[in-house]
VOGU-3710 file (C-alpha; in Angstrom, 3 decimals, decimal comma):
1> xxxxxxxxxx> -2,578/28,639/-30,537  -3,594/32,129/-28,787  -3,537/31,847/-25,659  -6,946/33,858/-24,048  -6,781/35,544/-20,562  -9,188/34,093/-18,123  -13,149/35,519/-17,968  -14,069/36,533/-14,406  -17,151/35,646/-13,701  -18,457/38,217/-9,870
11> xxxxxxxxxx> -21,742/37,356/-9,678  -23,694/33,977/-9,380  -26,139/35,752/-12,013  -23,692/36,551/-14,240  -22,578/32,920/-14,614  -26,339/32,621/-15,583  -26,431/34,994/-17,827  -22,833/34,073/-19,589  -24,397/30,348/-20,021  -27,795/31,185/-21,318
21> xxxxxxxxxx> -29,802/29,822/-17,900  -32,604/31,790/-16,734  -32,346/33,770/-13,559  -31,525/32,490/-9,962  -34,361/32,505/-7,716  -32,001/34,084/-5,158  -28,807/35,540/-5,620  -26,607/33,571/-3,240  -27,486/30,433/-4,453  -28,542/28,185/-7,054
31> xxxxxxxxxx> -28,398/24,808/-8,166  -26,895/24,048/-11,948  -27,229/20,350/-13,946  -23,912/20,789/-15,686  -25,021/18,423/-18,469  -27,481/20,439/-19,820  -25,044/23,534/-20,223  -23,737/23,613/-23,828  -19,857/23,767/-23,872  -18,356/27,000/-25,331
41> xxxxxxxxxx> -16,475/24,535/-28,012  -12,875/26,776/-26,920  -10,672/26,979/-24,851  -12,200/29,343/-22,518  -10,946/29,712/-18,906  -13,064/31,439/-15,849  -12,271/32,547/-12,745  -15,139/32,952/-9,998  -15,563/35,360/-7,535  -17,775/32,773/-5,476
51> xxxx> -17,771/29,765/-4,389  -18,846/26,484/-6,207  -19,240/23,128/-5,198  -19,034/19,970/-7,856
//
C-alpha cells in the first residue's frame, strides 16, 4: 500500500472547508459534531496547525 504524506491543515476554516462544513462564525473557534462528518474512506493523515480538543 502507498504510503501518503500527511495533509496540513493552518487554518480552523480550512478544516471547514476540506470537510464540506459551512463557515465558522469566528475564526478562532468553532464547535464540530464529529459524527456527522463523512469519513474520507482512506487512509488520510492531517496535521493541524491549531489546537483541538476531543
Amino acid at each position: 500500500m502507498k504510503r501518503l504524506s500527511p495533509q496540513r491543515i493552518k487554518t480552523i476554516s480550512e478544516f471547514h472547508h476540506l470537510r464540506y462544513l459551512p463557515p465558522p462564525e469566528h475564526p478562532l473557534i468553532s464547535v464540530i459534531d464529529y459524527s456527522l462528518i463523512p469519513s474520507y474512506g482512506d487512509n488520510t493523515t492531517f496535521i493541524q496547525d491549531f489546537y483541538s480538543i476531543s
